[in-house]
N, C-alpha and C positions, 0 to 999 in steps of 0.2 A: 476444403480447408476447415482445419476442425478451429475454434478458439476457446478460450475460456469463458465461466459462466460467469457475471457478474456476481456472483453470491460467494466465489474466492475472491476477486478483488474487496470486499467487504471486509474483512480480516484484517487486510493488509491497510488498510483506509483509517482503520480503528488505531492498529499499532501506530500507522505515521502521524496521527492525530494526539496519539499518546506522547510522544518524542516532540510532538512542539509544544502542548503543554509542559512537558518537565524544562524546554527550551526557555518557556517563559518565565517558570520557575528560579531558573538559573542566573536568569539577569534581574530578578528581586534578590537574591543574594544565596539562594540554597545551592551552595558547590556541588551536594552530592545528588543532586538532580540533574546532571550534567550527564553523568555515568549509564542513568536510567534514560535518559535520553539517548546515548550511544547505545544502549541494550534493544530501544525498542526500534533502533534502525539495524539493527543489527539482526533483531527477528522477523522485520518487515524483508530482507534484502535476501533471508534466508528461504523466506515463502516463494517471492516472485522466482526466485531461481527455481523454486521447486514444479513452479507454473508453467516454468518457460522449458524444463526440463521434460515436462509432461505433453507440453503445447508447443510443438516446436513450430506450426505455423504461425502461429499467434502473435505477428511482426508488432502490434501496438504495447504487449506485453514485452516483448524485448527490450522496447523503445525505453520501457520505463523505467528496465530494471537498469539499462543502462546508464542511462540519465541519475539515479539513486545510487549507483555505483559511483559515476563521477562524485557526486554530491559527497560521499562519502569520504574519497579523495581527497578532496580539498577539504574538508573539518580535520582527514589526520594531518595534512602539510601546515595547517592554522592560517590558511591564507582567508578566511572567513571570518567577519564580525560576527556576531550572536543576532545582531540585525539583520543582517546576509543572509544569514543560517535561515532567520523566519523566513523571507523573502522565498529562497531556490526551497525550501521546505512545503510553503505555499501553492509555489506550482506545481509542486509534484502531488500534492493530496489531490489538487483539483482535477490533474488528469485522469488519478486513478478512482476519485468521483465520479469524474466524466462515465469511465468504461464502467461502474455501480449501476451508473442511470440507465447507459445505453446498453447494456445485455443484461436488462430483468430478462426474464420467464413471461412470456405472455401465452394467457390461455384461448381455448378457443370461442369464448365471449366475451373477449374484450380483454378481460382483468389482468393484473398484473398477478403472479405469484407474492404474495408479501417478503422481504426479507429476512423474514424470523422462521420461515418455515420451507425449511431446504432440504425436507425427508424425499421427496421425487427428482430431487436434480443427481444425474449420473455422479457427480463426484463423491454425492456424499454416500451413494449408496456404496463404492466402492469401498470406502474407509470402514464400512461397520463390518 
């Protein structure tokens, strides 16, 4: 069972993080931070699909895209407060936190690989 490396969910953790900022943005009164809000779940949901395309064992990364997909759902039906929205927004960063913390890179003394430095992990070597 292959899964992904915590160092792609990182990516995705930034975007979702971004989208509730502009979230909270939008209930101080800034309307067109709403849209940027929609953009960066819309780039986040874009990745994980790309994740789960690539990882198709990877059942916890399904799990999430699914769940963001719902999540999705419901913001286009409006059956969500902007309250709401922080709330199912919330749990979703945290699990895919969760999967950040629990598949670093660990070396063979100990150390963790840092998260700024993803030149030896397979994924990224594929993309250069």
């Amino acid at each position: 069972m292959v899964e992904a490396s915590g160092y792609l969910f990182r990516d995705i953790e930034v975007l979702l993080k971004e989208a509730e900022k502009c979230l909270e943005e939008f209930r101080t009164g800034t309307p067109e931070a709403y849209t940027k809000h929609k953009d960066c779940l819309t780039n986040a949901m874009g990745a994980l699909d790309k994740i789960c395309s690539r990882y198709k064992d990877d059942a916890e990364a399904c799990v999430i895209a699914g769940k963001l997909s719902e999540f999705m759902e419901d913001i286009e039906s409006g059956s969500l407060t902007p309250e709401m929205e922080i709330q199912h927004l919330d749990r979703i960063i945290e699990r895919v936190h969760h999967l950040v913390d629990w598949r670093k890179l660990a070396m063979a003394a100990g150390y963790e690989l840092p998260l700024k430095s993803r030149r030896k992990t397979r994924e990224d070597v594929r993309s250069r």
